[in-house]
N, C-alpha and C positions, 0 to 999 in steps of 0.2 A: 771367566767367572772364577773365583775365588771361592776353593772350597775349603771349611774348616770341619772336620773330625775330630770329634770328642772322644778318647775311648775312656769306657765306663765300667767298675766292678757295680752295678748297683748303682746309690748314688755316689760312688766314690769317684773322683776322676782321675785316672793313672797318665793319659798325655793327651797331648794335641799332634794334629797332623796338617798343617797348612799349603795350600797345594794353590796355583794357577794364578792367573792375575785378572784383575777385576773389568780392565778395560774400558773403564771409564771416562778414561782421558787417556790420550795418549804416555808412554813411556816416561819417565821423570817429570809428570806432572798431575799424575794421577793419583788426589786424594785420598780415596779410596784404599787403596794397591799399598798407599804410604802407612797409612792408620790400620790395619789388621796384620801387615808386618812389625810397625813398632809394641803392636800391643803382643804380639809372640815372640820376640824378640826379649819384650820387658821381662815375659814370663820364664826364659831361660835366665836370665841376669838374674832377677829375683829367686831364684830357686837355688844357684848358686851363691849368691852373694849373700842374700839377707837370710837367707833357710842352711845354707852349708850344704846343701845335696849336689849330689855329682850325676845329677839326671842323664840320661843320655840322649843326644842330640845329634841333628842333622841341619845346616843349615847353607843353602846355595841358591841361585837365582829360582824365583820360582817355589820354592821347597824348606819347610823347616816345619821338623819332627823334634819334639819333645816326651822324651818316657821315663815315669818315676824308676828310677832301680828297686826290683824287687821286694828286698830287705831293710825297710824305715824302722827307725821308733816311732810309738805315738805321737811324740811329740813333732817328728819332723811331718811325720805323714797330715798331720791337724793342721801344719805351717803352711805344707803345699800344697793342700785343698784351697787355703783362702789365697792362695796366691793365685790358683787357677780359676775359683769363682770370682776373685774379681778381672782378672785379665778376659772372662768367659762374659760378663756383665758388658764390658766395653765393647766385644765382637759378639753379642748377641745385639746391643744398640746400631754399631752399624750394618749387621744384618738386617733389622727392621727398616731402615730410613732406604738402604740402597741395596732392595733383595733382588733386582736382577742382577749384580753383581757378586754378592755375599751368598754362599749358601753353608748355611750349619747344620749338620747331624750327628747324630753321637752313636756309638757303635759298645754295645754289650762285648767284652772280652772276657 
């Protein structure tokens, strides 16, 4: 199972923590497994690329962590909220369709 971790000031979202695989299919062919890494994947490109944030990151089979650095402007911190709500909208979607695979919770920090 694929689990994804929200961590949360409040409603604010400071990172994701993406862990395990969905096992839906097997190995390079599972839907599933491809679609909740592309969509965490997007959200480190987009945070760096299109926001300028030098988030900090972890990213290896299996595993990829995303955390705002401490110290934003409003302005960056406003940017990668919506980067994360929407990247959070698309693994909330496939959370619903395939929850014995998906599981998301979000964690008060």
């Amino acid at each position: 199972m694929i689990t994804v971790k929200v961590f949360r000031d409040g409603k604010a979202i400071l990172g994701l923590d993406i862990s395990g695989h969905s096992d839906y299919r097997p190995r390079g062919s599972d839907i599933v497994c491809a679609a909740v890494s592309a969509l965490g994947q997007t959200a480190v490109l987009a945070l760096k690329e299109v926001a300028g944030i030098d988030a900090d990151f972890i990213c290896r089979d299996g595993h990829l962590q995303c955390l705002l650095p401490h110290e934003l402007d409003p302005g960056s911190f406003a940017t990668a909220q919506l980067i994360f709500q929407t990247i959070l909208s698309g693994i909330e979607n496939i959370a619903r369709h395939y929850a014995r695979h998906v599981k998301l919770t979000d964690e008060e920090v």
